[in-house]
N, C-alpha and C positions, 0 to 999 in steps of 0.2 A: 889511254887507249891501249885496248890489251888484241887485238888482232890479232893472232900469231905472232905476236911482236916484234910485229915489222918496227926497225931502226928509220926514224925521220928522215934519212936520204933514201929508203926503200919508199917511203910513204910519199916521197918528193915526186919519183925517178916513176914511179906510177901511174901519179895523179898529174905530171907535166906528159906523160906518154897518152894521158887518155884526153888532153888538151885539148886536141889538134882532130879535126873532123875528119881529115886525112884516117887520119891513126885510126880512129875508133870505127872507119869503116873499113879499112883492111883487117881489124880484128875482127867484125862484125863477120868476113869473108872469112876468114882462116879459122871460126869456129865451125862456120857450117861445112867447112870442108877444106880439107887441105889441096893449094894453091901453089905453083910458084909463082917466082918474084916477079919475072914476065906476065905470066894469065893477070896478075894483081896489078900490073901498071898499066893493063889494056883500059882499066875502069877509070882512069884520072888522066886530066888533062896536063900532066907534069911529065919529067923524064924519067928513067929508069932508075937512073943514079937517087934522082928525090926520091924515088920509092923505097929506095935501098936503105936509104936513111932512115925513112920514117922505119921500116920493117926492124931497120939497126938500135932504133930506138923502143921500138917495141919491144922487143926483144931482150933487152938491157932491163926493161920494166920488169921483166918474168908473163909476157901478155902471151908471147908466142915464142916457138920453139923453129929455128932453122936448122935445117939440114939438108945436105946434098943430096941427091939422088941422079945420077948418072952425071952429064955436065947442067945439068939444073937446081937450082934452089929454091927448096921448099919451104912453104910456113903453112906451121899449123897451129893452131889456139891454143890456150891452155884456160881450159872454166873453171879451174882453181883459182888462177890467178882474177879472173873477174869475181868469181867466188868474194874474196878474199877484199875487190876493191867494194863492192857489194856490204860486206858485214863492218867495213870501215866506217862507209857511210851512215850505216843505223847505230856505230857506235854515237857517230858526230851526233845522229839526229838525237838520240835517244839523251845526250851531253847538253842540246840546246833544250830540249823539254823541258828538261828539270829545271834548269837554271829559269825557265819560263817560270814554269810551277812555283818556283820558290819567289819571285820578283811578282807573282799572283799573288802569295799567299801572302806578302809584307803589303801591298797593294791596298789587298781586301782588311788586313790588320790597320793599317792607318786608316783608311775610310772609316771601321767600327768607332775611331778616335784612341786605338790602342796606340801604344808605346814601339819603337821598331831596335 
């Protein structure tokens, strides 16, 4: 996998952030516009603190970017970062393809009665 060459606990700390249906709809929010922590926990049936977490976690991912802004806490998206979880997964696909292709191609070789 060449991705920007994310290190497998980046590739871990990413794909366990985008996990959680939680998660992926506060990014879903924090792309279309930046949000704090509060406006973001009006949307879920949890408490602020879980929110914080999930955001804590996002964040940790490289999905969103927090910052202060007066006594409030901001998150905003980052679409590199999905970018990025985006081009991982056509790496995967484009990984399982092949290996498809070639498990075809021994497939259709043995059916002809060739040799593998």
């Amino acid at each position: 996998m060449v991705v920007d060459h994310l290190s497998d606990s980046e590739v871990d700390r990413l794909f366990h952030a985008l996990a959680d249906a939680t998660r992926r709809d506060i990014v879903r929010r924090a792309i279309t516009g930046e949000q704090s922590v509060s406006e973001l926990a009006r949307h879920y049936p949890i408490s602020l603190t879980a929110v914080q977490k999930h955001v804590g976690v996002l964040e940790e991912a490289g999905l969103v970017v927090k910052h202060r802004h007066g006594r409030e806490q901001r998150v905003v998206g980052r679409h590199e970062a999905l970018r990025r979880a985006q081009r991982l997964l056509e790496e995967y696909e484009a990984l399982w393809r092949g290996r498809l292709d070639r498990m075809r191609a021994l497939l259709d070789e043995d059916s002809r009665g060739g040799t593998a």
